[in-house]
C-alpha positions, -999 to +999 in steps of 0.1 A: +408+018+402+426-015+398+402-041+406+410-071+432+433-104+425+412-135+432+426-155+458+427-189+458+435-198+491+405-176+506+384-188+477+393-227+489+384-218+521+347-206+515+340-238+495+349-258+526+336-235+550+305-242+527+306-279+523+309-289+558+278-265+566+261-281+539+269-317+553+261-304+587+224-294+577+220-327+559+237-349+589+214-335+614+183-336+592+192-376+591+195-378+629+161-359+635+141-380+609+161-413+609+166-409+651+146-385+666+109-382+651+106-418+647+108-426+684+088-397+694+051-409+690+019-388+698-014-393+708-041-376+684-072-373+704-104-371+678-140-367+686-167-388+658-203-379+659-227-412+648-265-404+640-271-441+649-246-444+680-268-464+707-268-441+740-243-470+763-219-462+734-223-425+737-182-411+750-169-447+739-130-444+736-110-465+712-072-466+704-065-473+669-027-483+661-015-497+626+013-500+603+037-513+630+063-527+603+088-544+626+122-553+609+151-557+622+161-516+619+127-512+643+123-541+666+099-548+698+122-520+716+109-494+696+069-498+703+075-499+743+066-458+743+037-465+720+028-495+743+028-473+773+007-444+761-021-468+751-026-481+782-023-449+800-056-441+782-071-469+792-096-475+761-127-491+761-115-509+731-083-514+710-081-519+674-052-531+651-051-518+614-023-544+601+009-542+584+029-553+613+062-568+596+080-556+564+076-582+535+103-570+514+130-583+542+112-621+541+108-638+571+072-629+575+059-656+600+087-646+623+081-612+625+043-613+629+045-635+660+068-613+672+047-587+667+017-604+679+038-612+713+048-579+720+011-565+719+001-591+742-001-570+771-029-547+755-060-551+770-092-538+767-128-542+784-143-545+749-112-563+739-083-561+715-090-567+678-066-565+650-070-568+607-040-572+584-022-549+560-005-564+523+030-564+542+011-592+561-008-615+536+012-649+519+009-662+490-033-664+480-053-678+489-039-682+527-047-656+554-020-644+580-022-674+608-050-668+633-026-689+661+002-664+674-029-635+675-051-657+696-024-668+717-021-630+727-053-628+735-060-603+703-091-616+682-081-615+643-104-604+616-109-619+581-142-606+566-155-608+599-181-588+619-181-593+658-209-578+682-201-553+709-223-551+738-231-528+763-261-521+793-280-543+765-274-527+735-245-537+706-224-527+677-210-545+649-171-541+646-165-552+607-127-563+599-117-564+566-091-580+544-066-560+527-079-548+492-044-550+480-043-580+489-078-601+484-109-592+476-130-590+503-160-597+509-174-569+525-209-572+507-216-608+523-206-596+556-223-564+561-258-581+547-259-607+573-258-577+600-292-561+616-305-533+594-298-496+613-269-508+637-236-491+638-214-506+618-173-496+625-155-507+595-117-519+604-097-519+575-062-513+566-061-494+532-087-462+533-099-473+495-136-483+486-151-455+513-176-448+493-190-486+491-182-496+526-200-462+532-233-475+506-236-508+525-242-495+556-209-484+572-210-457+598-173-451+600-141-465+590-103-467+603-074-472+583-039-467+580-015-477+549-003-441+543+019-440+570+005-401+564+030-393+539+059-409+563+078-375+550+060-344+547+077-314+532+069-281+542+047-261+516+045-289+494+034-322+515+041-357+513+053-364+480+043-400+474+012-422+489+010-457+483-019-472+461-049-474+473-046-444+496-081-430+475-062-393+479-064-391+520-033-388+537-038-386+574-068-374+598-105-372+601-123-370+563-160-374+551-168-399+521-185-381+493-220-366+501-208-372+540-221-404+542-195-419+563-163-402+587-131-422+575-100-417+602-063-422+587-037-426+609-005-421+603+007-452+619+035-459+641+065-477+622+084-468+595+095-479+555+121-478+534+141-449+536+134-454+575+129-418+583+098-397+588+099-354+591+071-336+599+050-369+605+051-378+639+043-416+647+005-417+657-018-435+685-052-423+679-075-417+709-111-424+693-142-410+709-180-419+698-205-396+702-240-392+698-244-370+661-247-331+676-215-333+683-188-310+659-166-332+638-131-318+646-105-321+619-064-316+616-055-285+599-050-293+564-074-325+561-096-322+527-124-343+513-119-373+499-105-370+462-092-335+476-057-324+465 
């Protein structure tokens, strides 16, 4: 049997046929993770157990945002839904985990006021308290300005604890400087607290757990990680910045379970400006007394896990 002439024509036409699928595929994978998934953000509802929770606390609810990262490709537009889901929770309290401009474009001062403006209208019986990420921090030894926060009404946090009260009773909220960043001074701060109190530990990077968790911490939140930002199927995110200590995103234990660390995966977006399979994040926090079963994501490991 004679076998078949190749033909070109028909041969030309599959590779095109093949190269516009192909650029189809990777066209609408940009528009759903460059324009779809980043505007789409969720609320994660998580329940923490505390052994030393004091009974007005018990059912507390807290909204944790961070990493906000406006720049000009993400401006005060883009955190109107996230704006609007907070306060249909209506939180007892509202914490900030920094990281709320993009450093690498310049310009910082700008962008945090901005920032610090368009969260003005966050409120909070407890109130609104907010820390700083290393997008944030100038050049050392200077903090990020205390003025544009206050003016918002949103209490900033360097090395600082600040009581919480309730029906007589109190918790400490500790915000800490960015370890990329400073040093902070967490030792010095946590010793001047009362001995068995609970201690929430506000910090931007989830690194040093395991001390915060030694010097009393009873549990932390943190951002940084963005959760991967893009999270392949099968294989997961494949890059965390430093000082991410190995968690990714959700509800983890420190070592020997001293301490429940949350990491959200935050709300804005970096370089390349896209996130897949990482859905922008408002975390719904609730205290309870211990008893109470720690939930956790599908997927979340312990810390150091891989």
């Amino acid at each position: 049997m004679k076998a078949a002439t190749p033909n070109p024509a028909r041969r030309k036409l599959i590779l095109r046929l093949l190269s516009r699928g192909g650029a189809s595929v990777l066209g609408g994978l940009w528009a759903y993770s460059g324009l779809w998934e980043p505007n789409r953000p969720r609320v994660e509802a998580v329940t923490i157990p505390l052994p030393d929770l004091p009974a007005s606390f018990d059912g507390m609810r807290i909204v944790f945002l961070s990493d906000l990262h406006l720049q000009p490709f993400f401006g005060p537009d883009r955190l109107a839904p996230v704006l609007a889901l907070v306060q249909a929770e209506k939180p007892d309290l509202i914490l900030l985990g920094g990281d709320y401009c993009n450093e690498t474009l310049g310009n910082r001062e700008y962008w945090l006021e901005l920032c610090a403006d368009t969260l003005r209208t966050l409120t909070a019986p407890l109130g609104v308290f907010a820390v700083f990420g290393n997008h944030d921090y100038p050049v050392p030894p200077f903090d990020p300005p205390r003025r544009p926060w206050e003016e918002a009404k949103i209490n900033p946090l360097h090395d600082e604890a600040v009581s919480l009260s309730r029906n007589g009773e109190r918790i400490f909220l500790v915000g800490l400087r960015s370890t990329l960043s400073r040093r902070n001074q967490v030792r010095s701060v946590m010793e001047k607290l009362p001995a068995d109190t609970t201690r929430l530990i506000l910090q931007h990077e989830p690194s040093f757990t395991s001390q915060n968790a030694a010097l009393g911490g009873s549990v932390q939140l943190s951002g940084h990680t963005h959760g991967g930002q893009i999270v392949l199927p099968f294989f997961g995110a494949p890059r965390l910045p430093a000082h991410s200590s190995g968690f990714r995103a959700g509800l983890y234990q420190t070592e020997r379970g001293q301490m429940p660390v949350y990491v959200t995966r935050g709300v804005g977006v970096l370089p390349p400006l896209l996130r897949f399979n990482c859905l922008p994040e408002v975390t719904l926090i609730t205290l309870r007394h211990s008893g109470v079963q720690v939930t956790r994501p599908p997927g979340v490991r312990e810390e150091g896990g891989k």
